[in-house]
C-alpha positions as CSV (number, residue, x, y, z in Angstrom):
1,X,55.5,-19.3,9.0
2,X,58.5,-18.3,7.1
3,X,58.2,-18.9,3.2
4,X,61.0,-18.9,0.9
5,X,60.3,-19.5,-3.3
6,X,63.7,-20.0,-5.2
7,X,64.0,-20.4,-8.9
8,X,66.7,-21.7,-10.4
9,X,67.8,-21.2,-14.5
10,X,64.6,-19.5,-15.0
11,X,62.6,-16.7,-14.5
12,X,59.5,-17.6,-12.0
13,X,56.1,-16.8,-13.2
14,X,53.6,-14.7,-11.2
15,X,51.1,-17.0,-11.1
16,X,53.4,-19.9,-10.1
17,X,54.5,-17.9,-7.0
18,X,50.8,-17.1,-6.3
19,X,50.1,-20.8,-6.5
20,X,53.2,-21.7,-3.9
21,X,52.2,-20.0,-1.5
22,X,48.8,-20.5,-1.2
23,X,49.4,-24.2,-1.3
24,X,52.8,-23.3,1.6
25,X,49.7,-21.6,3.5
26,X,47.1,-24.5,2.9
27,X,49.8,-26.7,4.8
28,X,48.9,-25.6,8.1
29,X,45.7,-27.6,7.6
30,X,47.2,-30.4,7.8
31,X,49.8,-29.2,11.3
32,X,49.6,-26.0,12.7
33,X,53.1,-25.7,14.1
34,X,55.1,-25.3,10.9
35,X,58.4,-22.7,11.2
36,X,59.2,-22.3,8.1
37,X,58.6,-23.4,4.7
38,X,61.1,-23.3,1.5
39,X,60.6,-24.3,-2.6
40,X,62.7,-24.7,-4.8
41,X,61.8,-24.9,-8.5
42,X,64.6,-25.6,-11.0
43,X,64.4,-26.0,-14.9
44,X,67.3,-28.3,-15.9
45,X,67.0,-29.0,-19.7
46,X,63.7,-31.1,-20.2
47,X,63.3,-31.6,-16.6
48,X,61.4,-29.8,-13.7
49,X,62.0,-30.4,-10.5
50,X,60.3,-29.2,-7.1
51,X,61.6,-29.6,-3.6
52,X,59.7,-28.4,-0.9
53,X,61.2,-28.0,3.0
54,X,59.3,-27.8,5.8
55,X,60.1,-27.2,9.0
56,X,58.7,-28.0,12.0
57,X,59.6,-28.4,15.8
58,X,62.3,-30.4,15.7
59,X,62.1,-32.3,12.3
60,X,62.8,-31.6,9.1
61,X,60.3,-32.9,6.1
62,X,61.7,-32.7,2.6
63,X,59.1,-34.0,-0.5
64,X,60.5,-33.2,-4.4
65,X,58.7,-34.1,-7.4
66,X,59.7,-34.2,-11.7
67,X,57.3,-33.5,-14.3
68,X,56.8,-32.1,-17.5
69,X,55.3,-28.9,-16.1
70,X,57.2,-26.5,-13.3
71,X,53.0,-26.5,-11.8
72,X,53.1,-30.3,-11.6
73,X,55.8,-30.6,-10.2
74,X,55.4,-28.1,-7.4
75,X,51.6,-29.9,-6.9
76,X,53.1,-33.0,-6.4
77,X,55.9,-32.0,-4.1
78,X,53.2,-30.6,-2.1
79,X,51.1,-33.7,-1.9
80,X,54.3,-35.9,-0.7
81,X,55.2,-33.4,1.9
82,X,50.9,-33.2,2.7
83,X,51.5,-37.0,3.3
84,X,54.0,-36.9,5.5
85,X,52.7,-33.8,7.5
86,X,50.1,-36.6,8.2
87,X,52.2,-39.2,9.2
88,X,54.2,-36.7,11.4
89,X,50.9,-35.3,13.2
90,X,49.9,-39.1,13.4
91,X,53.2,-40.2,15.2
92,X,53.1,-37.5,17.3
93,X,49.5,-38.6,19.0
94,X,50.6,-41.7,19.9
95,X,53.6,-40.4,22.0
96,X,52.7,-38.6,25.4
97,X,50.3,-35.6,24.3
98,X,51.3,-33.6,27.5
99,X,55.1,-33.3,25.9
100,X,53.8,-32.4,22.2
101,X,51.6,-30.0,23.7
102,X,54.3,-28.1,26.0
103,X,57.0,-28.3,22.7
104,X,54.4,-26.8,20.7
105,X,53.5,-24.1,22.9
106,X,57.4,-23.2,23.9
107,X,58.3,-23.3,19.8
108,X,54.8,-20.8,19.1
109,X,54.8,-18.9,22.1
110,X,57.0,-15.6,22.5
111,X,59.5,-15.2,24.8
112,X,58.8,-11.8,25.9
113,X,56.0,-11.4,28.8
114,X,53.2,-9.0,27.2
115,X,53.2,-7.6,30.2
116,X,57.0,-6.3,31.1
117,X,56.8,-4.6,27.0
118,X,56.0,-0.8,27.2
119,X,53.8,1.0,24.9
């Protein structure tokens, strides 16, 4: 999974970016086939705002959050997009599991035949 942190209007804390991505990584808990994963953190005045974009196989799931604190507000961008990761997985089961499971293994799965590389 690709991870992208931005910060906009202010410098981002070490321990903030440690936080993101362990909570990006904690995502794939909750669906394995995430592509990529970006957060944006911006300080605007008195606000703090957290958007959070994930992608995954042919969706895109976007969760922001405002609070008082820059951690709060990432937290809670990660629990809406945590929600909808479920609802996504849920949807997903009730279609034909033979078609999720062959988009999920073409979108994983590398082109290239192990075989045909030389080492």
């Amino acid at each position: 999974m690709k991870k992208a942190i931005t910060a906009r209007h202010f410098d981002l804390h070490p321990d903030i970016k440690a936080r993101a991505e362990s909570e990006m990584d904690g995502l794939t808990k909750f669906f394995e086939n995430i592509t990529s994963a970006d957060l944006v953190l911006e300080k605007a005045r008195h606000r703090n705002i957290a958007e959070l974009q994930i992608s995954v196989a042919r969706d895109r799931i976007v969760g922001s959050a405002e609070a008082d604190d820059m951690m709060q507000a990432m937290l809670a961008a990660v629990d809406k997009v945590t929600t909808q990761l479920k609802k996504h997985k849920d949807k997903l089961k009730l279609k034909k599991p033979e078609e999720v499971q062959a988009m999920a293994e073409s979108v994983t799965r590398p082109k290239a035949n192990p075989e045909d590389v030389d080492m």
